[in-house]
C-alpha positions as CSV (number, residue, x, y, z in Angstrom):
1,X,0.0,0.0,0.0
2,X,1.1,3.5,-0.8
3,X,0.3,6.8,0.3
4,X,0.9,10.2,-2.0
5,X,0.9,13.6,-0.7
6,X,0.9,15.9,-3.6
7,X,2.7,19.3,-2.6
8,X,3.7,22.7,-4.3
9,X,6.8,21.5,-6.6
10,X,7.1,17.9,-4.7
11,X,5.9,14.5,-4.5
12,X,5.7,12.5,-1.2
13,X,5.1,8.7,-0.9
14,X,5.5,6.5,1.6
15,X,5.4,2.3,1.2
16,X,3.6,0.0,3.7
17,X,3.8,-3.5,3.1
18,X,4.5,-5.0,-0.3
19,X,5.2,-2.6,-3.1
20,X,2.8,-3.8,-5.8
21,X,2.7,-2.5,-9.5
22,X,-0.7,-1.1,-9.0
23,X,1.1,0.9,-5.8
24,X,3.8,1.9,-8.1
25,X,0.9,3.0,-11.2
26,X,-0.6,5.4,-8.4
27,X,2.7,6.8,-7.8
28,X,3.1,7.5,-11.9
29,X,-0.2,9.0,-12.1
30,X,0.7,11.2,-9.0
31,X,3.8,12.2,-10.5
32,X,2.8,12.5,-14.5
33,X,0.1,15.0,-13.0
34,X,2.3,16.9,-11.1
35,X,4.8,17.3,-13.8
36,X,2.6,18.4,-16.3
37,X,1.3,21.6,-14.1
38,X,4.5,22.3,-12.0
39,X,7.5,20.9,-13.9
40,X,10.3,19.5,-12.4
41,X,9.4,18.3,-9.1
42,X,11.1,17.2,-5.6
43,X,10.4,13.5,-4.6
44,X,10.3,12.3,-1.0
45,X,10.6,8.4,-1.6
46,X,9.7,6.6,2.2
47,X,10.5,3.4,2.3
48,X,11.2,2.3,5.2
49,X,8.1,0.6,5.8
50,X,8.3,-1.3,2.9
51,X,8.3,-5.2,3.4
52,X,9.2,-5.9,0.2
53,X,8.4,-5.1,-4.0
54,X,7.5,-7.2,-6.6
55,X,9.0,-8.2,-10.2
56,X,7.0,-6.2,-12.1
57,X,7.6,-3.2,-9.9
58,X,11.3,-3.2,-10.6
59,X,10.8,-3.6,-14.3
60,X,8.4,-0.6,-14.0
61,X,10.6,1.6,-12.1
62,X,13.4,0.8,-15.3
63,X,10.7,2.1,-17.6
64,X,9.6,5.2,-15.4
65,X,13.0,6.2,-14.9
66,X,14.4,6.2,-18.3
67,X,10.9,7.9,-19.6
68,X,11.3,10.9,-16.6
69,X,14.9,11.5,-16.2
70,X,14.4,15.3,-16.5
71,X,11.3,15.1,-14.0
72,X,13.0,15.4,-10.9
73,X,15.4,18.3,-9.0
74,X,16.1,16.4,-6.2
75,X,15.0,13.1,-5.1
76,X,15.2,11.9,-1.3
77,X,14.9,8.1,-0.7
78,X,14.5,6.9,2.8
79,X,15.2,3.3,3.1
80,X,18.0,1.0,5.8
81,X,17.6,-1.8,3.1
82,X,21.1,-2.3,0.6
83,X,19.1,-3.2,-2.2
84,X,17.1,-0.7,-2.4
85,X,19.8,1.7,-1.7
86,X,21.9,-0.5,-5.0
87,X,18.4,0.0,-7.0
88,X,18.6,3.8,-5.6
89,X,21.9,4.8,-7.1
90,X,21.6,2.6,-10.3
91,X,18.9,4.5,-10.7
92,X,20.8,7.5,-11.2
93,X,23.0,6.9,-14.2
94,X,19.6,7.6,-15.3
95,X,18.3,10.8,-13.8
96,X,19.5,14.2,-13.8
97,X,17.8,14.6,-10.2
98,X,20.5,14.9,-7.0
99,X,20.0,11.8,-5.4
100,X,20.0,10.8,-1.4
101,X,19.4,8.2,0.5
102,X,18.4,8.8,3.9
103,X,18.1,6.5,7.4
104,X,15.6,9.0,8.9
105,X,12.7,10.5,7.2
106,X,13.2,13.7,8.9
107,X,16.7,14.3,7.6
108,X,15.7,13.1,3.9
109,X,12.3,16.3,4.2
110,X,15.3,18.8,5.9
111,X,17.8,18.1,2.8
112,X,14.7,18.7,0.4
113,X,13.5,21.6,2.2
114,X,16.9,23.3,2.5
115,X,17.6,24.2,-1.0
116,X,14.3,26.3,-0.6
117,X,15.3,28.2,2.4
Protein backbone atom coordinates (compact mmCIF):
# COMPACT_ATOMS: atom_id res chain seq x y z
CA UNK A 1 0.00 0.00 0.00
CA UNK A 2 1.09 3.51 -0.76
CA UNK A 3 0.29 6.75 0.34
CA UNK A 4 0.86 10.16 -2.00
CA UNK A 5 0.88 13.56 -0.69
CA UNK A 6 0.92 15.94 -3.59
CA UNK A 7 2.73 19.31 -2.60
CA UNK A 8 3.70 22.67 -4.28
CA UNK A 9 6.79 21.48 -6.57
CA UNK A 10 7.08 17.91 -4.75
CA UNK A 11 5.88 14.51 -4.52
CA UNK A 12 5.75 12.45 -1.23
CA UNK A 13 5.10 8.72 -0.87
CA UNK A 14 5.48 6.51 1.57
CA UNK A 15 5.44 2.32 1.15
CA UNK A 16 3.59 0.03 3.71
CA UNK A 17 3.82 -3.54 3.15
CA UNK A 18 4.46 -4.97 -0.27
CA UNK A 19 5.23 -2.61 -3.12
CA UNK A 20 2.75 -3.77 -5.75
CA UNK A 21 2.73 -2.49 -9.46
CA UNK A 22 -0.74 -1.07 -9.05
CA UNK A 23 1.14 0.90 -5.77
CA UNK A 24 3.77 1.91 -8.11
CA UNK A 25 0.87 2.97 -11.15
CA UNK A 26 -0.59 5.36 -8.37
CA UNK A 27 2.72 6.85 -7.80
CA UNK A 28 3.08 7.47 -11.89
CA UNK A 29 -0.16 8.98 -12.09
CA UNK A 30 0.67 11.18 -9.04
CA UNK A 31 3.84 12.16 -10.54
CA UNK A 32 2.75 12.51 -14.50
CA UNK A 33 0.10 14.95 -13.04
CA UNK A 34 2.25 16.94 -11.07
CA UNK A 35 4.82 17.28 -13.82
CA UNK A 36 2.60 18.36 -16.28
CA UNK A 37 1.29 21.62 -14.09
CA UNK A 38 4.47 22.29 -11.99
CA UNK A 39 7.51 20.94 -13.86
CA UNK A 40 10.31 19.45 -12.42
CA UNK A 41 9.44 18.30 -9.12
CA UNK A 42 11.13 17.15 -5.63
CA UNK A 43 10.39 13.46 -4.60
CA UNK A 44 10.31 12.29 -1.04
CA UNK A 45 10.55 8.36 -1.58
CA UNK A 46 9.72 6.64 2.20
CA UNK A 47 10.46 3.37 2.25
CA UNK A 48 11.25 2.32 5.23
CA UNK A 49 8.07 0.61 5.82
CA UNK A 50 8.32 -1.34 2.95
CA UNK A 51 8.29 -5.19 3.39
CA UNK A 52 9.21 -5.94 0.24
CA UNK A 53 8.43 -5.13 -4.02
CA UNK A 54 7.47 -7.22 -6.57
CA UNK A 55 8.96 -8.18 -10.15
CA UNK A 56 6.99 -6.24 -12.14
CA UNK A 57 7.58 -3.20 -9.90
CA UNK A 58 11.29 -3.19 -10.58
CA UNK A 59 10.76 -3.59 -14.29
CA UNK A 60 8.41 -0.59 -14.04
CA UNK A 61 10.58 1.57 -12.10
CA UNK A 62 13.44 0.84 -15.25
CA UNK A 63 10.74 2.10 -17.56
CA UNK A 64 9.64 5.16 -15.40
CA UNK A 65 13.04 6.19 -14.87
CA UNK A 66 14.44 6.23 -18.33
CA UNK A 67 10.92 7.89 -19.61
CA UNK A 68 11.26 10.86 -16.64
CA UNK A 69 14.88 11.48 -16.16
CA UNK A 70 14.41 15.28 -16.54
CA UNK A 71 11.34 15.14 -14.04
CA UNK A 72 13.01 15.44 -10.88
CA UNK A 73 15.39 18.34 -8.97
CA UNK A 74 16.12 16.38 -6.21
CA UNK A 75 14.96 13.09 -5.06
CA UNK A 76 15.16 11.88 -1.30
CA UNK A 77 14.92 8.12 -0.72
CA UNK A 78 14.49 6.87 2.76
CA UNK A 79 15.16 3.28 3.14
CA UNK A 80 18.03 0.97 5.82
CA UNK A 81 17.60 -1.81 3.08
CA UNK A 82 21.09 -2.34 0.56
CA UNK A 83 19.14 -3.24 -2.22
CA UNK A 84 17.10 -0.74 -2.37
CA UNK A 85 19.84 1.74 -1.69
CA UNK A 86 21.94 -0.48 -4.97
CA UNK A 87 18.45 0.04 -6.98
CA UNK A 88 18.58 3.81 -5.57
CA UNK A 89 21.88 4.76 -7.12
CA UNK A 90 21.62 2.58 -10.27
CA UNK A 91 18.92 4.54 -10.70
CA UNK A 92 20.77 7.54 -11.16
CA UNK A 93 22.99 6.92 -14.16
CA UNK A 94 19.62 7.57 -15.32
CA UNK A 95 18.30 10.78 -13.81
CA UNK A 96 19.50 14.20 -13.85
CA UNK A 97 17.76 14.62 -10.22
CA UNK A 98 20.53 14.95 -7.02
CA UNK A 99 19.97 11.84 -5.41
CA UNK A 100 20.04 10.84 -1.45
CA UNK A 101 19.44 8.16 0.48
CA UNK A 102 18.37 8.81 3.90
CA UNK A 103 18.10 6.54 7.42
CA UNK A 104 15.61 8.96 8.88
CA UNK A 105 12.67 10.51 7.18
CA UNK A 106 13.16 13.70 8.86
CA UNK A 107 16.72 14.26 7.56
CA UNK A 108 15.68 13.11 3.94
CA UNK A 109 12.25 16.26 4.18
CA UNK A 110 15.32 18.78 5.94
CA UNK A 111 17.83 18.14 2.77
CA UNK A 112 14.75 18.75 0.37
CA UNK A 113 13.55 21.61 2.24
CA UNK A 114 16.92 23.32 2.50
CA UNK A 115 17.57 24.23 -1.01
CA UNK A 116 14.33 26.32 -0.57
CA UNK A 117 15.35 28.25 2.41
Amino acid sequence: MIVTDCQPHRVSVNVYGEFTLADYREFEEAVNYKTRFDGPVDLLFDLSDMAGATLDVALEDLQFTRAHADDFHRIAVVTDSQWVLWSAWLAQVFMSAELKVFDNPQEAEDWLSEEKA
